[in-house]
Steps between C-alpha positions, in 0.01 A plus 500: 500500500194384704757314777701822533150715600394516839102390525440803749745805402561422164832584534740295224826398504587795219398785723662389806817212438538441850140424556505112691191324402382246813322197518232314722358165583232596246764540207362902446779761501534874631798697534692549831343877520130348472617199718593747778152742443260186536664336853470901651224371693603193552299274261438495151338289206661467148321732312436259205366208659411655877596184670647650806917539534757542761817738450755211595426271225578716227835486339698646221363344186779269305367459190287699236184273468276552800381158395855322563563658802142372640589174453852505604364647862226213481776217420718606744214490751361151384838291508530626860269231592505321194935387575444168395841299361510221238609285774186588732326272238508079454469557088561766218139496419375623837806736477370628188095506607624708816701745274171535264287587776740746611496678150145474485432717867796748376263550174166530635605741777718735202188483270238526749339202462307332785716647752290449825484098380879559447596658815294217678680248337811691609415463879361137505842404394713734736265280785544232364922493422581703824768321616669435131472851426682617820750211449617620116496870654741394692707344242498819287547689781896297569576461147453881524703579776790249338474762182522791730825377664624449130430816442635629776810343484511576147476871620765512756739334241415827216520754815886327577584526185402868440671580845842324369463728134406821710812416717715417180407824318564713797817363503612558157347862550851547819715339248405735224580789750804320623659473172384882415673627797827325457484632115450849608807431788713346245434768237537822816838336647712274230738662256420264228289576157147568552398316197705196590322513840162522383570143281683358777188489701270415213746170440441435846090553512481278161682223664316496787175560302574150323585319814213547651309415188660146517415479872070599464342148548269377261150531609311227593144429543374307807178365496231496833581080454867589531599389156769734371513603095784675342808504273666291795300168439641497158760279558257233604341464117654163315835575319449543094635210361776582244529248178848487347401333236448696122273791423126377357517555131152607342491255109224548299276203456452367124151397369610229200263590196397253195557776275604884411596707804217716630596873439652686811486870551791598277290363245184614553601887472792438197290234297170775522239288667453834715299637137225280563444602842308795740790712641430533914365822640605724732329339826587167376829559487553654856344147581738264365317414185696496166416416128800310452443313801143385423594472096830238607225297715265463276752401252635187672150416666398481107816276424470279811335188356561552159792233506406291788474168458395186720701240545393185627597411852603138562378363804 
């Protein structure tokens, strides 16, 4: 319950439900209400560790640990600089060095440990890799714009469709009326039977009910890469090959023994062998085990080699 408390009010999550718990630099959290009270005069420190705060880099915290959420904000912030790719590199091990120093300045700064050495060590390198830096920002930055169009595009498509559905519905909505009104006409003016009316025009919305069942496209989903998936690429799997040949018939394989015939179920429960053994419990039985099952296998395991005999192999 300690990461549903707020440090300053000590107001809880089960007092107030709609209580938002925010989240600083410093990985401390205070709810909105305290947030707002400690930025009245336009500065304020976090009230566990007094380092001093500013009102637009709190946010809503995401997740329940404090401690998660501290180093989330602290990766983020380190792989801004730190944008590195696999390709950047001549081999895997330098790859995999630069990757290890990166998880090692994300640890000391969520633990605390050496942080002004850290933070140094931060700033040496953003002199030193100016240029790369700003070149795989810009990178991100297209391949991000490219997703955005996706998206985009993605969005128009879902705000068409919903249009088209709106527009069909409203439609079926005049029909309905339509067909109401020429009931109630039909029913005012004609001489005929009521009754025979009445299932007239049910006949009629049926039919046209099922014809317009048949007509309803199956849907299809389109990916961003423009590959389409749906019931109509079926026909393009491989035909199942038919055989006209005869049905597969299941025989029994035969084990030739050099003597008496081993004793099969049948036996085992008419000839009494069952006297001689532990009937199965309860839980046993719900999982598969049965006496006669174990009694008939130890029965021919016991009368396996009892007649075997070796012959001599000419070579």
């Amino acid at each position: 319950m300690e990461d549903f408390v707020c440090p300053r009010c000590r107001t809880s999550k089960f007092q107030n439900p709609s209580m938002k718990m925010m989240v600083n630099v410093c990985g401390h959290g205070l709810c909105e209400s305290c947030v707002d009270l400690l930025f009245l005069k336009g500065s304020g420190s976090c009230p566990e560790c007094r380092i001093p705060l500013r009102r637009n880099n709190f946010r809503v915290q995401l997740f329940e640990d404090a401690g998660v959420e501290k180093e989330v904000d602290i990766r983020k912030r380190v792989l801004r600089d730190f944008n590195k790719k696999e390709e950047d590199f001549t081999s895997l091990q330098d790859y995999n060095d630069y990757l290890e120093e990166v998880e090692t300045i994300i640890y000391n700064l969520t633990n605390d440990i050496d942080v002004l050495n850290t933070n140094k060590r931060i700033d040496q390198y953003k002199r030193d890799n100016k240029e790369q830096i700003l070149k795989s920002k810009g990178k991100l930055g297209r391949e991000e714009y490219e997703l955005e169009e996706l998206l985009e595009l993605e969005k128009q498509r879902e705000e068409e469709r919903k249009k088209v559905i709106k527009i069909e519905e409203v439609e079926i909505k005049k029909k309905k009326i339509r067909e109401k009104e020429a009931l109630i006409d039909e029913l005012m003016f004609s001489n005929a039977d009521a009754k025979n009316i009445v299932d007239t025009f049910a006949q009629q919305a049926q039919q046209a009910k099922e014809e317009e069942s048949k007509k309803v496209p199956q849907k299809v989903s389109q990916f961003s890469t423009g590959i389409q998936f749906g019931r109509q690429n079926q026909s393009t799997f491989l035909p199942v090959p038919t055989d006209d040949g005869p049905l597969y018939k299941y025989i029994p394989p035969e084990f030739p023994t050099d003597g008496p015939r081993p004793p099969n179920e049948i036996d085992v429960i008419e000839k009494n062998f069952l006297n001689h053994v532990r009937s199965e419990t309860e839980q046993e039985r719900a999982g598969g085990f049965k006496s006669n099952i174990a009694c008939l296998r130890a029965l021919q395991d016991a009368m396996m080699g009892l007649f075997h005999s070796k012959k001599s192999v000419v070579l």
